[in-house]
C-alpha positions in Angstrom: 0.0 0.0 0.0 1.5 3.4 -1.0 -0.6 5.8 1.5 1.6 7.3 4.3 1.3 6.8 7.3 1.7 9.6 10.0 2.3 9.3 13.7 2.5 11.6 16.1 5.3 11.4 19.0 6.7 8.9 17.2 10.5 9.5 18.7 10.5 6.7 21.4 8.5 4.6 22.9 5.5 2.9 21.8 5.6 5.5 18.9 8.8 4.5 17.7 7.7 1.0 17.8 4.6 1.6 15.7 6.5 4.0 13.4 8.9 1.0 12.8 5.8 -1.8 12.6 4.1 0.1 9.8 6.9 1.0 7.9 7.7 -2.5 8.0 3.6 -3.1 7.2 4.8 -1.0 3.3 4.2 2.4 4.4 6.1 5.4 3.7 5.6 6.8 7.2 6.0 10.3 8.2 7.7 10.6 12.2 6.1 13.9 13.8 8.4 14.5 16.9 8.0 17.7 19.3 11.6 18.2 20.1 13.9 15.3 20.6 15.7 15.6 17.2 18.4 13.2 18.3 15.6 10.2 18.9 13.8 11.0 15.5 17.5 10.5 13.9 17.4 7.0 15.5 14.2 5.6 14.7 14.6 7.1 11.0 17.7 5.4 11.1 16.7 2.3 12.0 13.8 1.8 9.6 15.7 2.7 6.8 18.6 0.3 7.2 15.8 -2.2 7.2 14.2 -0.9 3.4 12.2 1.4 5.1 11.0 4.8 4.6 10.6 8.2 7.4 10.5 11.6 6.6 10.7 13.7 9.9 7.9 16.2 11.0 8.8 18.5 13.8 5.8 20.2 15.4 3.7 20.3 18.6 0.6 18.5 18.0 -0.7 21.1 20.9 0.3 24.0 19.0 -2.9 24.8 16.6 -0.9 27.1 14.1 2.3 24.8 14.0 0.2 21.9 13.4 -1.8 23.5 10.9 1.6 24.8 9.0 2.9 21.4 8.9 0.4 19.5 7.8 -0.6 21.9 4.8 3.0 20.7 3.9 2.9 17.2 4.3 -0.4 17.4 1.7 1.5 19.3 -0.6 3.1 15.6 -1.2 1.0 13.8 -4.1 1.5 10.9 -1.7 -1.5 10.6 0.5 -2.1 10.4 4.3 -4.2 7.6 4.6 -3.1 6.2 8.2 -3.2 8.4 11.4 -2.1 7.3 14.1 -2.8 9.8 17.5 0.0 8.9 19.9 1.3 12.1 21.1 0.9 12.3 25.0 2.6 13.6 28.1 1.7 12.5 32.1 2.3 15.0 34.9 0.6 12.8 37.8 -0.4 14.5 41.2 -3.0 13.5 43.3 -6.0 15.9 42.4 -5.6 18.7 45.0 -2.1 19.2 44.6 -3.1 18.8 40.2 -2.3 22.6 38.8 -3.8 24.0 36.2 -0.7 24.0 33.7 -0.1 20.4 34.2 -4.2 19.5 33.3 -4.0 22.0 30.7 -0.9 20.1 29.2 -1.7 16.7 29.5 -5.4 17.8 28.1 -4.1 19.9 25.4 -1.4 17.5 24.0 -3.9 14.6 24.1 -7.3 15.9 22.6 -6.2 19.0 21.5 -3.9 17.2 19.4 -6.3 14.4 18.4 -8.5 17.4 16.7 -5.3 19.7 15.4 -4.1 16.4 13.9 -6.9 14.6 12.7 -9.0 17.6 11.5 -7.3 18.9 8.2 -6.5 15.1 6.6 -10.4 13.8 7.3 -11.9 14.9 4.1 -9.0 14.2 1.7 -9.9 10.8 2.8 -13.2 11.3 2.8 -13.3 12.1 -1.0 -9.9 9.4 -1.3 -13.1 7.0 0.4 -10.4 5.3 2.3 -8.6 5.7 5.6 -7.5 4.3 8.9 -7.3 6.6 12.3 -6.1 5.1 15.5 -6.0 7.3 18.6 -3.5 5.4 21.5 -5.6 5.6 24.5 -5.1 3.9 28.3 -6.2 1.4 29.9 -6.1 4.5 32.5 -8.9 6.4 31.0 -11.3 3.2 30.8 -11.0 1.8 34.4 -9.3 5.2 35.9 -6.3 5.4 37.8 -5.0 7.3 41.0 -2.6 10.2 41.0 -4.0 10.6 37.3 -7.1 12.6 37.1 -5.9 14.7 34.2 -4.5 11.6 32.0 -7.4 9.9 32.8 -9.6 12.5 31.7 -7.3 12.9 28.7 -8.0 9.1 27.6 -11.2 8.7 28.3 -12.1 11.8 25.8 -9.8 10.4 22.9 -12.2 7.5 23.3 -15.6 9.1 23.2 -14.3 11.2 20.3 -13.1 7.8 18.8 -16.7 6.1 18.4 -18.5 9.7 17.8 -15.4 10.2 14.7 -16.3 6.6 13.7 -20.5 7.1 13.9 -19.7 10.0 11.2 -16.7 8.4 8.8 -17.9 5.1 8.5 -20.0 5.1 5.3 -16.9 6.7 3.8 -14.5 3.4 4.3 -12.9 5.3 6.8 -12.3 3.4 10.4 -11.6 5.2 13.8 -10.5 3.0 16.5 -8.2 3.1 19.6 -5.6 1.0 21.5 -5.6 0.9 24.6 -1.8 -0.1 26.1 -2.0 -1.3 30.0 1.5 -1.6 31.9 4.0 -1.1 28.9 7.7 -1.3 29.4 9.2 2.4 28.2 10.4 5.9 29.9 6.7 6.7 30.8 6.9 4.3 33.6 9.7 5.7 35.1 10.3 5.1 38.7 7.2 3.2 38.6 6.8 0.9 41.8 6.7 -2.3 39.5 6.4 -4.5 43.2 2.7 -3.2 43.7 2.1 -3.2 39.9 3.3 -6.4 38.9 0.8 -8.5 41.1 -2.3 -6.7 39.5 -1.3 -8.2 36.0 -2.6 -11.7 35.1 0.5 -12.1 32.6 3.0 -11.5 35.4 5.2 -9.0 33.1 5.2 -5.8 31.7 4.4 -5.1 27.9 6.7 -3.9 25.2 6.0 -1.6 22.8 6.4 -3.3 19.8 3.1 -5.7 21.1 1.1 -2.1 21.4 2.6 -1.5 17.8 1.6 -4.9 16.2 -2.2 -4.2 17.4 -1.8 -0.4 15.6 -0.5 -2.2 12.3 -3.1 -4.5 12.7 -5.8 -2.0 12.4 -4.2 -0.2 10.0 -4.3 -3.2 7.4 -7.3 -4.4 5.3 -7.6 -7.4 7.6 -9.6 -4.6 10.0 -11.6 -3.2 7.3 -14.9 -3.9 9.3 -13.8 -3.2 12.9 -14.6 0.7 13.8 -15.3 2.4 16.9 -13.9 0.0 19.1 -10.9 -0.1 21.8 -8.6 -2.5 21.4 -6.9 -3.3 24.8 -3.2 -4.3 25.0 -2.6 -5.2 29.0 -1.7 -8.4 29.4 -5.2 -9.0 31.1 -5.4 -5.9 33.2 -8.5 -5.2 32.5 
C-alpha cells in the first residue's frame, strides 16, 4: 500500500515501535516529533537500514498554528495520508488537590487537543480518497481510571468518546476510527514506577513492550480490519 502513514510522538517509545511496525507493514511513514531531534535520527535510522522509509515532522501536535503549517505541507506531497495514528501524549501525575492547572491544561491539550489539530485537516482528503485508517493510542487509564492521574485519565477517556463519535460520522466513507488501549508497557513513561505493587495486578505477570502495542496499531491499520470501527482495542496483558 503506497498511502503514508503519520504518527504523532513517534521518537520513542511505543511511537517509535509503531513507526517502525508500519513502515515494516509497506508504508512510507511520516515521524512527527515535538523536540527530541536526536531520537527522530534514530528511529529514522533504523527503519531505513531495514528498506524502510521516514520523513521527519517537527511540530507540537498542541500547538494549533504549528500543526496547521505542517500539515498543509505534508499534503502538498501527491502521496497521500491515509493512516493516522494519534500517539502524542505527556503524564504530569499529582494527586488531584495538589493537580495545577498547567499540568491539566498540558496533559489535556497534547492529548485531545492534538487528536483534533491532527486529525481535523486530513479527514476529508480521505473522505473524498473514500479510504482511511485513524487510531488514537488511548489507556487502559482512561477506561478503568487510575489514582494520581485525574488529568490523563480524563485525557484518555475523551480520545475515546471522540473515537466512536469520529467513527459514527466516517464510517460510510471506508474510513475506520478506532483506539488502542496499552495497560502496563515497558518504556520511559513508567519511570520510577513501583513495579512490586504493579506487577501483582497483572494476570501475565510482566510488563508489555511496545512493539506488542505496535503490532495491534498495524493491525488495524491493514485491510484485515476493514470492518472493525469504533472499538478499543486493549493491550494489557489482562489488566483489565
Amino acid at each position: 500500500m503506497s498511502v503514508r502513514a503519520l504518527v504523532t510522538g513517534g521518537s520513542r517509545g511505543i511511537g517509535a515501535a509503531i513507526v517502525e511496525a508500519l513502515a515494516q507493514a509497506g508504508h512510507p511513514v511520516v515521524l512527527n516529533y515535538r523536540e527530541n531531534h536526536d531520537a527522530a535520527r534514530a528511529v529514522k535510522a533504523r527503519v531505513e537500514a531495514a528498506g524502510g522509509q521516514v520523513q521527519l515532522s517537527q511540530f507540537d501536535v498542541a500547538d494549533a498554528a504549528a500543526t496547521a503549517k505542517a500539515i498543509e505541507g505534508l499534503l502538498a506531497d501527491e502521496r497521500p495520508i491515509g493512516v493516522v495514528v494519534n500517539n502524542a501524549g505527556v503524564a504530569r501525575d499529582a494527586a488531584f488537590p495538589s493537580l495545577e492547572s498547567e499540568a491539566w491544561n498540558l496533559v489535556l491539550r497534547t492529548t485531545l487537543d492534538g487528536f483534533y489539530n491532527v486529525t481535523r485537516p486530513l479527514v476529508m482528503p480521505m473522505v473524498r480518497r473514500k479510504w482511511g485508517r485513524i487510531i488514537n493510542i488511548s489507556s487502559v487509564s482512561g477506561i478503568a481510571g487510575v489514582r494520581g492521574q485525574v488529568n490523563y485519565s480524563a485525557a484518555k477517556a475523551g480520545i475515546i468518546g471522540a473515537t466512536k463519535a469520529l467513527a459514527q460520522e466516517l464510517a460510510k466513507r471506508n474510513i475506520t476510527v478506532n483506539a488502542v488501549a496499552p495497560g502496563m508497557i515497558e518504556t520511559e513513561m513508567m519511570g520510577a514506577a513501583p513495579l512490586d505493587r504493579i506487577m501483582p495486578l497483572i494476570p501475565m505477570q510482566r510488563l508489555g513492550q511496545p512493539r506488542e502495542v505496535a503490532d495491534a496499531v498495524a493491525f488495524l491499520a491493514s485491510e484485515r480490519a476493514s470492518y472493525i470501527t469504533g472499538q478499543v482495542l486493549v493491550v494489557s496483558g489482562g489488566l483489565l
